[in-house]
N, C-alpha and C positions, 0 to 999 in steps of 0.2 A: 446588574448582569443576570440574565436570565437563563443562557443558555452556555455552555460549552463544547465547542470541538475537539476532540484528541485526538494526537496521530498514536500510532503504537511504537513500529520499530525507530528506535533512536529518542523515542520521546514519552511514553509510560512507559514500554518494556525496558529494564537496564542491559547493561551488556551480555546478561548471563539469560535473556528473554525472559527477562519475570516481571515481573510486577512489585513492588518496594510495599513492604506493611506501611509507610510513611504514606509513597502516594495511594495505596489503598482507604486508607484513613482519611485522607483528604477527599477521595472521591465521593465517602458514603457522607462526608460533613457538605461537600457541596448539595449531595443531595436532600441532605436535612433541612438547607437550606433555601430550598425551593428551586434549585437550581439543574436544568435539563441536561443532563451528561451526556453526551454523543461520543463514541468512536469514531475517527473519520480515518481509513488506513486502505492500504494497498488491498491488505489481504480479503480470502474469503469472510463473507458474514457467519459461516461456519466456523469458521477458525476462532474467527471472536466470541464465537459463544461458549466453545473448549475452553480460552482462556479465562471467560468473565466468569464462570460458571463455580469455579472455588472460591469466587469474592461475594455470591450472594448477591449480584446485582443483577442485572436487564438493562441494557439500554435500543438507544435509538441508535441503528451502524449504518453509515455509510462506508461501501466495503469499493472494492475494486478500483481502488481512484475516483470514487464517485460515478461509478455506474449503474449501480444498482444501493435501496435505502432499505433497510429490514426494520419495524418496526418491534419492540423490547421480546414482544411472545415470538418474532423470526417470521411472522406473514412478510410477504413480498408487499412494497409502497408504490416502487416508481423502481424503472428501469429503460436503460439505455443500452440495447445490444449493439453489438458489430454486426450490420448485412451478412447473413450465410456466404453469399457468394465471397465477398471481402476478405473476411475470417479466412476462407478457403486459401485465397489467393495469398494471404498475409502467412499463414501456417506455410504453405506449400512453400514459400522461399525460404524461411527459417529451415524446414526440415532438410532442403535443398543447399545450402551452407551449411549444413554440421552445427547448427544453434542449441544448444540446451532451451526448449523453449517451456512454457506454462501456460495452458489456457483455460483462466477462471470464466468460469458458466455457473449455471442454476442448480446444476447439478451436483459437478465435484470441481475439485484442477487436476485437470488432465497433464501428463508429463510422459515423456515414453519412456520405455525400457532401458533405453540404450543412454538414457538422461547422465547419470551419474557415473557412467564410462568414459562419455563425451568431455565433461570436466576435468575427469583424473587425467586423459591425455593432455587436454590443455596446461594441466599443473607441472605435471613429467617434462612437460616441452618447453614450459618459463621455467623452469628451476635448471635444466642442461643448460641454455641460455643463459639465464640470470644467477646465478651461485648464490650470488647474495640477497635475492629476495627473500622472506618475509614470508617462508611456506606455512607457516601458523595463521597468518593474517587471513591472507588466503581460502584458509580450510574454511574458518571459520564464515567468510563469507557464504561459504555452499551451504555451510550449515542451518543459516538462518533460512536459507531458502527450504532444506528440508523438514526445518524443525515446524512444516505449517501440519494443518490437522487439514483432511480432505482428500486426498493426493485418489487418485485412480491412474495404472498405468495402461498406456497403449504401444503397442507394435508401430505406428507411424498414425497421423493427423485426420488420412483418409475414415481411417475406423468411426471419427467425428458425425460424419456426413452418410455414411450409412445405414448410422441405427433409427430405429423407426423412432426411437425418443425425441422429446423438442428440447433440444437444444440450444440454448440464449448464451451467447457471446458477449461476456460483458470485459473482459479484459485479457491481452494475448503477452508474455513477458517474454522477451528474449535476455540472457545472460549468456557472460561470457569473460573471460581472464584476458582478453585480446583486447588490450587498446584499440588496433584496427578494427577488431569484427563489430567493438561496441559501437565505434564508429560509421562503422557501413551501414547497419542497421538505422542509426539515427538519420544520415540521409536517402534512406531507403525511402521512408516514412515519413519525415517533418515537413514535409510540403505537401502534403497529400491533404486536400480543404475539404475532405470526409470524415479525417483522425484525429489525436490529438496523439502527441507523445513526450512521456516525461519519465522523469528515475527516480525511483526512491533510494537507490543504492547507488555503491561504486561501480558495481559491474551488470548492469542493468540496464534495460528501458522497457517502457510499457507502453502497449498500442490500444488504446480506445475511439469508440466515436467521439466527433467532436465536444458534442453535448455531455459529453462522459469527462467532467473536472469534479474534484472536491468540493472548488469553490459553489459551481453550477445546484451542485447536490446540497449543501448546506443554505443557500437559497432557499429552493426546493422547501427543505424540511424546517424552515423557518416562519414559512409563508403554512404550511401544515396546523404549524404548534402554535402560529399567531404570535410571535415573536416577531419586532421590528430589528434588523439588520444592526442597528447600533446600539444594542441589547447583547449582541451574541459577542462571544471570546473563541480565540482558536490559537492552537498552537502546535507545533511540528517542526522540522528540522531539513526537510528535504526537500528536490526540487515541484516532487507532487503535492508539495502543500502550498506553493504557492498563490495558486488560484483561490485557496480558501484562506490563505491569511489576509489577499488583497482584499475579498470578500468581505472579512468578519470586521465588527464595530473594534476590537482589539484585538492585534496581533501580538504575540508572542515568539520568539523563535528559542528552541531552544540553545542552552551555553555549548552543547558540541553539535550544535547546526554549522550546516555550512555558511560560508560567509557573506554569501548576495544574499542569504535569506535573514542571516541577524542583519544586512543592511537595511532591506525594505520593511523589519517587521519596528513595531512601534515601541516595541520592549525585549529585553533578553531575561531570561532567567536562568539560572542553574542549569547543569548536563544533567545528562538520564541517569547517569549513575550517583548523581547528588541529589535525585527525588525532586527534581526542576519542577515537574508538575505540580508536585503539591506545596510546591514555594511560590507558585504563580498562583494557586489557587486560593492558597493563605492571603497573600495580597488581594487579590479582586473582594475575596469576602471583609 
């Protein structure tokens, strides 16, 4: 094995977003081992570099669902933007429903003001409703969303298209507590043969171009590093890591992945919070 993909949330990060001195341990012996460690995750390649940056390491990120590949020093590789106009078009509906939305760029992730208002009413209105829901579980979902590094706020979407900056569209996220809304959104966008749209989360979806998948991007930087496709490992938990478990010579899912992805993947290992990665990683080596 030559190479490794990893996803973060749900899969190196444990519950509490950290990183396990176990799978840290593992990562830096894969790499002793001659073995090319990748990031492959939702978030900004910024984000991952806040994270990786107390472990001593660099790597190869594919960030945004595979829209963009950052190379270990953070130069830009390859990227895949959303059409301006698209992006436009795609923002303007979200902001037009009341979505809590996120759009990662070149830049920062953009989020508005009025972000984390828009939630707490959602939360206020399932718990009058639901008594018995689960307002901890809940929180904690928004949480992950705010615990990224990068965040810049705007007033509304428009302010995007304004500024004389270039602005690269590589991944737009809508969230939401609404079964229905998450739902609207996914047929808002899943037929559309310009996008691609997938979740890494419960309350979640994420709109890229088509060419915008993990698996696409692990290709990509496969064919870079000179690495043949049945050399590489990858592993993740979510519905955006599909494309790159179908992708990689071994798949992995992890033990608190959801359940069509411990189907199609070739092997299960441990949850995030039993240090799965670096039980997978002890295995291959």
């Amino acid at each position: 094995m030559k190479l490794i993909a990893i996803d973060l949330d749900g899969t190196l990060l444990n519950s509490k977003h950290q990183v396990s001195s176990e799978n840290e341990k593992a990562l830096h012996q894969a790499r002793q081992e001659g073995i090319e460690v990748v990031v492959s995750t939702g978030r900004a390649h910024f984000d991952v570099a806040s994270i990786f940056e107390p472990l001593g390491m660099k790597t190869w990120v594919i960030s945004a669902n595979g829209a963009a590949i950052h190379d270990p020093d953070g130069g830009l590789f390859h990227c895949e933007s959303i059409e301006k106009k698209r992006a436009f078009e795609i923002l303007s509906w979200l902001e037009e429903e009341n979505y809590y939305y996120e759009v990662f760029t070149n830049r920062a992730i953009y989020t508005p003001h009025n972000g984390r208002e828009l939630l707490n009413i959602e939360l206020d209105r399932l718990t009058s409703a639901n008594p018995e829901a689960d307002l901890a579980v809940l929180r904690q979902a928004a949480e992950v969303q705010y615990s990224q590094s990068g965040f810049e706020y705007i007033h509304s979407y428009r302010e995007l298209f304004e500024t004389e900056e270039q602005i690269d569209f590589f991944n737009i996220l809508g969230f939401s507590f609404y079964k229905e809304k998450l739902e609207a959104g996914w047929k808002k966008f899943e037929n559309e043969t310009d996008l691609t749209v997938v979740s890494s989360a419960d309350h979640n979806f994420e709109i890229a171009g088509k060419r915008a998948t993990k698996g696409q991007a692990l290709e990509r930087l496969a064919k870079k590093l000179g690495i043949p496709m049945n050399e590489t490992a990858a592993v993740g938990d979510s519905l955006n890591d599909y494309s790159m478990l179908k992708a990689a010579g071994k798949s992995v899912a992890m033990g608190n992945a959801r359940e069509d992805i411990k189907a199609m993947a070739a092997a299960v290992t441990l949850t995030n919070d039993e240090h799965g990665v670096a039980h997978m990683i002890r295995h291959l080596l």
